[in-house]
FIPA-117295 format. One line per 8 residues: their letters; for each residue x negated, y, z negated of N, C-alpha, C. Coordinates in Angstrom, 1 decimal. Atoms other than C-alpha are relative to their C-alpha. Example, Ala and Ser with C-alpha at 12.3 -4.5 7.8 and 13.67 -1.06 7.14 Angstrom:
as	-0.9,-1.2,0.0,-12.3,-4.5,-7.8,-0.9,1.2,0.0 ~ 0.9,-1.1,0.0,-13.7,-1.1,-7.1,0.8,1.1,-0.8
//
This chain:
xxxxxxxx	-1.3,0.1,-0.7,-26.5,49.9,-30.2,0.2,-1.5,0.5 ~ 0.0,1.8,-0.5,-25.2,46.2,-29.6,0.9,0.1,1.2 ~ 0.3,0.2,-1.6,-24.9,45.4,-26.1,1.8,-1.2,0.4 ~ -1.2,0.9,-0.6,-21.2,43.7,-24.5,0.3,-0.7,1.1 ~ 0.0,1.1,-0.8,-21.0,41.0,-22.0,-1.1,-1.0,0.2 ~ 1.2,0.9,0.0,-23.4,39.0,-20.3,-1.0,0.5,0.5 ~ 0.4,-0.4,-0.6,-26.6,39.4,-18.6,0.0,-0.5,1.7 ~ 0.1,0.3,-1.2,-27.4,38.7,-14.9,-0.2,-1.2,0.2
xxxxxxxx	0.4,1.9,0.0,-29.4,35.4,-15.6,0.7,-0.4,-0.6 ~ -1.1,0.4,0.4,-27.1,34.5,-17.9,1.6,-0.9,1.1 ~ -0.8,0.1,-1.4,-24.4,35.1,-14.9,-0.5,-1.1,0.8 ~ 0.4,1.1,-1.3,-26.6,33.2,-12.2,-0.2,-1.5,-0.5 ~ 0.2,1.5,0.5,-27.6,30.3,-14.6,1.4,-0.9,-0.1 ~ -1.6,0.1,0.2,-23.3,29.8,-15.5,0.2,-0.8,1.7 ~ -0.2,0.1,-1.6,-23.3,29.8,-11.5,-0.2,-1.4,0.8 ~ 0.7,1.6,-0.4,-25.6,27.0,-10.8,0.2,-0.9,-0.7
xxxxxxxx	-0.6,1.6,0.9,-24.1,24.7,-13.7,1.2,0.0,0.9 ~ -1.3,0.6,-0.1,-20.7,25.0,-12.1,-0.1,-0.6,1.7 ~ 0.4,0.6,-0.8,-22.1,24.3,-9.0,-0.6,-1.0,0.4 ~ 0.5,1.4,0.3,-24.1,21.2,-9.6,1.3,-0.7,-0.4 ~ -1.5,0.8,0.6,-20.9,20.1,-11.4,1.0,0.0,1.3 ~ -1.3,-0.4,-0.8,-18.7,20.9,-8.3,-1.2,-0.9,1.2 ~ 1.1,0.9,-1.2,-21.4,19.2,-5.8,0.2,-1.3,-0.5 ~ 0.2,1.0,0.3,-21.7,16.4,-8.0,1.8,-1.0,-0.1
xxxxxxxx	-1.5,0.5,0.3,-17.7,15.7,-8.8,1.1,0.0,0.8 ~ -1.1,-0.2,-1.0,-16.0,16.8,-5.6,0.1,-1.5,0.7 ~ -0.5,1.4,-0.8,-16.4,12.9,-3.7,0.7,-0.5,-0.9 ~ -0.8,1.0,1.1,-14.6,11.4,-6.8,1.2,0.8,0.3 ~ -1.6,-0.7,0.0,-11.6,13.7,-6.3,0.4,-0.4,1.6 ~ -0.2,0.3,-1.6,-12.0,13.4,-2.3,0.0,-0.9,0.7 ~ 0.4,1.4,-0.5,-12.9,9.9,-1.8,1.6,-0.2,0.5 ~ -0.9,0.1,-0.6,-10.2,8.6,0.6,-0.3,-1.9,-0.3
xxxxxxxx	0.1,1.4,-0.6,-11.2,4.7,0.1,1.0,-0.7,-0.9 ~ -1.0,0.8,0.8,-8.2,2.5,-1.1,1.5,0.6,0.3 ~ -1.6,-1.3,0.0,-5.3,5.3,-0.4,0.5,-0.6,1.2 ~ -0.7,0.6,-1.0,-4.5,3.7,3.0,0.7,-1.0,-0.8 ~ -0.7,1.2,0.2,-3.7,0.6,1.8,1.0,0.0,-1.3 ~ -1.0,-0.7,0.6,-2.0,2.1,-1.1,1.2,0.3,0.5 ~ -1.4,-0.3,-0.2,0.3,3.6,0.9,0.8,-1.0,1.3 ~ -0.6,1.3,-0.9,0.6,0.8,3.3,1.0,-1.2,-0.7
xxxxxxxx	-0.5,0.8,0.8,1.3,-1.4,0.5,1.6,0.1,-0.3 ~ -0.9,-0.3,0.1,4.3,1.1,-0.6,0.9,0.0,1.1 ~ -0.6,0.1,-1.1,5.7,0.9,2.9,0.6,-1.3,0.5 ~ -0.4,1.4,-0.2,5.5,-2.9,3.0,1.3,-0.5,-0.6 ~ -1.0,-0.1,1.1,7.6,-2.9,0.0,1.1,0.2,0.2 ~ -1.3,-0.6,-0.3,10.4,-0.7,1.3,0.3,-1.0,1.3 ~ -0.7,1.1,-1.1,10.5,-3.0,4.5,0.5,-1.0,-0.7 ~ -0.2,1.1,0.9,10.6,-6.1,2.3,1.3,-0.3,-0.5
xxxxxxxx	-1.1,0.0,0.5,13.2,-4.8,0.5,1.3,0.7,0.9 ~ -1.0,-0.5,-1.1,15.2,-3.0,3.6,0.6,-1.6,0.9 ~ -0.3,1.3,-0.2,15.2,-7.0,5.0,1.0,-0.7,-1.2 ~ -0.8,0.8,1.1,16.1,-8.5,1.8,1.3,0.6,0.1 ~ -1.2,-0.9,-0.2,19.3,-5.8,1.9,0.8,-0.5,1.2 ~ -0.8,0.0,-1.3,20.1,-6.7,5.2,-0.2,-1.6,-0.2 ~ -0.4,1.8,0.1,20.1,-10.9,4.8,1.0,0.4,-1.1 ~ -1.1,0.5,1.2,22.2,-10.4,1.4,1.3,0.8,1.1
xxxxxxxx	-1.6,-0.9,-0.5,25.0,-7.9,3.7,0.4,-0.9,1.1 ~ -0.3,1.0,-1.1,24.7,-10.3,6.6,-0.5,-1.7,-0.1 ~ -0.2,1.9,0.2,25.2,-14.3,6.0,0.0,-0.1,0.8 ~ -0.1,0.9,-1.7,25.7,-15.1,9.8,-1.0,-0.3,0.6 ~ 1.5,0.3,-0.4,22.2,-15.2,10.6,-0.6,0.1,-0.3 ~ 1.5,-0.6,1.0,19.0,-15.1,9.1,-0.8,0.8,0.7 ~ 1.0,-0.8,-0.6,16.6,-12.8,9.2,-1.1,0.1,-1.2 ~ 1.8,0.7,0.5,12.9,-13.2,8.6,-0.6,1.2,0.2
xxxxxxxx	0.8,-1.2,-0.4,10.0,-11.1,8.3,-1.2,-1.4,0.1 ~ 1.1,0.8,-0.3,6.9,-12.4,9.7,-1.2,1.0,-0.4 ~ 1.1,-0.2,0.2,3.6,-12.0,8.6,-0.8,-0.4,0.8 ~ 1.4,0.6,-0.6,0.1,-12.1,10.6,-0.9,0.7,-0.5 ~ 1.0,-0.5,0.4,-2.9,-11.2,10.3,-0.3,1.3,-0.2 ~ 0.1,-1.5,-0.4,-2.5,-7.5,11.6,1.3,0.6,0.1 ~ -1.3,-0.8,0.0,1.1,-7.1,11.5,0.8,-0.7,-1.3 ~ -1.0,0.7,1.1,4.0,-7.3,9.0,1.3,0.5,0.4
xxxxxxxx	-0.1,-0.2,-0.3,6.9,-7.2,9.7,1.6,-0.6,0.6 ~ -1.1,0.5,-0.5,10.7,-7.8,11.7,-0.2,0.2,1.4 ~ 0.0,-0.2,-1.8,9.9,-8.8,15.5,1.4,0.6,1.0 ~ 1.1,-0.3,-0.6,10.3,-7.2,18.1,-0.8,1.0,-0.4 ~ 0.5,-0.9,1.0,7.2,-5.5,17.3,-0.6,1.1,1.1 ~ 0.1,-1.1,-1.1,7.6,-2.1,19.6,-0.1,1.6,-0.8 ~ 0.1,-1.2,1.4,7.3,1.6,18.5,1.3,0.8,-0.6 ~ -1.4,0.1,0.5,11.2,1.8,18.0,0.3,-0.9,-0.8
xxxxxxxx	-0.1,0.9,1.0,10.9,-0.5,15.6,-0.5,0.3,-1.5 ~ 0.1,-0.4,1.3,10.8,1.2,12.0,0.0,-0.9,-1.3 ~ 0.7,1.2,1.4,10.2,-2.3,10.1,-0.5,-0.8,0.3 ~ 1.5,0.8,-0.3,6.6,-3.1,11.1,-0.7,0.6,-0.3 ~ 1.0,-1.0,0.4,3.6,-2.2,10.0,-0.9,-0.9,1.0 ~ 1.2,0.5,-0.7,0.7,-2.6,12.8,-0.2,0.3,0.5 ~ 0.9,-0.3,-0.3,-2.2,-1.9,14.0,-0.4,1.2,-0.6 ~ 0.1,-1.3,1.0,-2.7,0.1,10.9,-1.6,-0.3,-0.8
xxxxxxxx	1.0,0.0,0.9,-6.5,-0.8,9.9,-0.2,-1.2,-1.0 ~ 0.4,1.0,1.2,-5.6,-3.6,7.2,0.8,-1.6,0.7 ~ -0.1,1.5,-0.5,-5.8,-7.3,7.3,1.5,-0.6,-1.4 ~ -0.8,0.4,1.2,-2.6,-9.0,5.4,-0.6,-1.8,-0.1 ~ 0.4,1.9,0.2,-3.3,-12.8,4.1,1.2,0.2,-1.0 ~ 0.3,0.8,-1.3,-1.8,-15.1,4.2,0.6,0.3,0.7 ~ -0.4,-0.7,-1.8,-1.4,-14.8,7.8,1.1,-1.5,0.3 ~ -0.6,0.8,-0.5,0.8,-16.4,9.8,1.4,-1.0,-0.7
xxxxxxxx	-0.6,0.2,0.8,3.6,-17.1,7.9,1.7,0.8,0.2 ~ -1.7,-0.9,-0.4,8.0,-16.3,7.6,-0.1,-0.1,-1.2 ~ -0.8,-0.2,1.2,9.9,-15.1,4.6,1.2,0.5,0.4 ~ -2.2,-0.8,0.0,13.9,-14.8,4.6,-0.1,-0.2,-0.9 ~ -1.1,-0.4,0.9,16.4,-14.3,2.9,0.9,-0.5,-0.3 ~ -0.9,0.8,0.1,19.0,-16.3,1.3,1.2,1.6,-0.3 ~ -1.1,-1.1,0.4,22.7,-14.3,0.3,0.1,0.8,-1.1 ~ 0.0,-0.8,1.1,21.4,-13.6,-2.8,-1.2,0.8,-0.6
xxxxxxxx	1.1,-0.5,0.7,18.2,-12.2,-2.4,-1.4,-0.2,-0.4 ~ 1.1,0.8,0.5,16.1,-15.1,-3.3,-0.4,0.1,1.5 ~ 0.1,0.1,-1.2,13.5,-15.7,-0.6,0.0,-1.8,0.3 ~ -0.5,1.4,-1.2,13.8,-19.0,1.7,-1.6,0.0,0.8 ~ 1.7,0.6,-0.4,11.0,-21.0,3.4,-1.1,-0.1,-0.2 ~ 1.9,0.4,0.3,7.2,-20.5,3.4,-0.2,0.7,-1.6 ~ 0.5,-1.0,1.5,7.8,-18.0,-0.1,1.2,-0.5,-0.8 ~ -1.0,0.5,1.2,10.9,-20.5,-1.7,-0.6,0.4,-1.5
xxxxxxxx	0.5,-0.2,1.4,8.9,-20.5,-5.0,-0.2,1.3,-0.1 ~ 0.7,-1.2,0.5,7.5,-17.0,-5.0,-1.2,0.0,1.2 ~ 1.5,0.4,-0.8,4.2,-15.9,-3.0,-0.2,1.8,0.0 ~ 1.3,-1.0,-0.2,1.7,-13.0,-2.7,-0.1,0.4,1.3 ~ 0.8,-0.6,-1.1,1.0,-10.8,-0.1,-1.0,1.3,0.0 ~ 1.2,-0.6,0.7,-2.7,-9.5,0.0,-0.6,1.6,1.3 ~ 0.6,-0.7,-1.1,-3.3,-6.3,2.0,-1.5,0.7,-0.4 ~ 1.7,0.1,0.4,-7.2,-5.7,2.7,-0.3,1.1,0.9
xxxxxxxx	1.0,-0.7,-0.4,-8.7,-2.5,3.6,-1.4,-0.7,0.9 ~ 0.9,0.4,0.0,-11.8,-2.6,5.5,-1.2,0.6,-0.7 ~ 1.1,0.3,1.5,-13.7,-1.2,3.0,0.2,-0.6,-1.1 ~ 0.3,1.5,1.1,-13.1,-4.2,0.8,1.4,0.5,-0.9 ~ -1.4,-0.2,0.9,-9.9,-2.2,-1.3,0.7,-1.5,0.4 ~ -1.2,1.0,-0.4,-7.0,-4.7,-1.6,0.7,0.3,-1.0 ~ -1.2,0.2,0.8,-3.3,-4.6,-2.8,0.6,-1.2,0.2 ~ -0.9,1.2,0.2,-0.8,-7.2,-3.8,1.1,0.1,0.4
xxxxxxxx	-1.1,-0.5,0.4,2.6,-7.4,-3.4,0.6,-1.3,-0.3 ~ 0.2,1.6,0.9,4.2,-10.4,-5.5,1.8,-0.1,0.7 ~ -1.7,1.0,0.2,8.1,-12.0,-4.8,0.0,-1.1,-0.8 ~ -0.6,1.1,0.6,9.5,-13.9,-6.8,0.8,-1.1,-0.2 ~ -1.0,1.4,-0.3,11.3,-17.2,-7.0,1.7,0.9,0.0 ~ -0.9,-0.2,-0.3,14.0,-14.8,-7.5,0.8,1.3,0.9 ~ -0.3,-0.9,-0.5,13.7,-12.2,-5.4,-0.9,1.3,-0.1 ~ 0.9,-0.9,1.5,12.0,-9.5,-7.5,-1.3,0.3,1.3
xxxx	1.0,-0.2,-0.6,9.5,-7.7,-5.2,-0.4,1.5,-0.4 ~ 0.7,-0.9,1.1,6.8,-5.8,-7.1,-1.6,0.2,0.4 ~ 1.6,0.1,0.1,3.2,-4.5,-6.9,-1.1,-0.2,-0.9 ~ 0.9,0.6,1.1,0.6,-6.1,-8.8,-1.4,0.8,-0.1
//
């Protein structure tokens, strides 16, 4: 008479492979290190570009964002203020530094040519975020 399914050790050995596999492969799915600054990065971006929007609609005055070390950002920097990022964990370089906005977009002063901004986890992650001489703000 031939016999249909499995046996028991069969069953429990199946058990303890998928378990070694599931012990061994769950921090690679759960690992949290990088994802801040990921999504910091994406946030920086949208301010960046919510500034740049607002210098091209308004010519009568400039408006800057300032960078430091720990903040990024359109002063003043309070918690009614929905375009800053700080005291969020990451370090930006370079520090200390303005970026406006001319009427078309392009940026003005310390980032005329183009320039990089580097946000740094403190577990060592880091993102980019690039401008361009013409504007153009992108993650690298």
């Amino acid at each position: 008479m031939k016999s249909r399914g499995f046996t028991l050790i069969e069953l429990i050995i199946i058990l303890v492979i998928i378990g070694i596999l599931a012990v061994s492969a769950a921090p690679v799915f759960f690992d949290s290190s990088g994802t801040q600054s990921q999504v910091l990065r994406q946030q920086a971006m949208s301010i960046l570009r919510s500034i740049q929007q607002q210098a091209m609609q308004n010519t009568d005055k400039p408006i800057e964002l300032q960078v430091t070390q720990t903040t990024l950002g359109m002063p003043p920097y309070n918690n009614e203020n929905n375009l800053q990022i700080s005291n969020s964990g990451i370090e930006f370089s370079p520090a200390d530094f303005t970026i406006g906005f001319d009427g078309l977009g392009r940026p003005t002063q310390d980032c005329e040519g183009g320039c990089v901004i580097t946000l740094k986890e403190s577990s060592g992650a880091e993102r980019i975020i690039g401008i361009n001489k013409e504007g153009f703000i992108d993650a690298r």
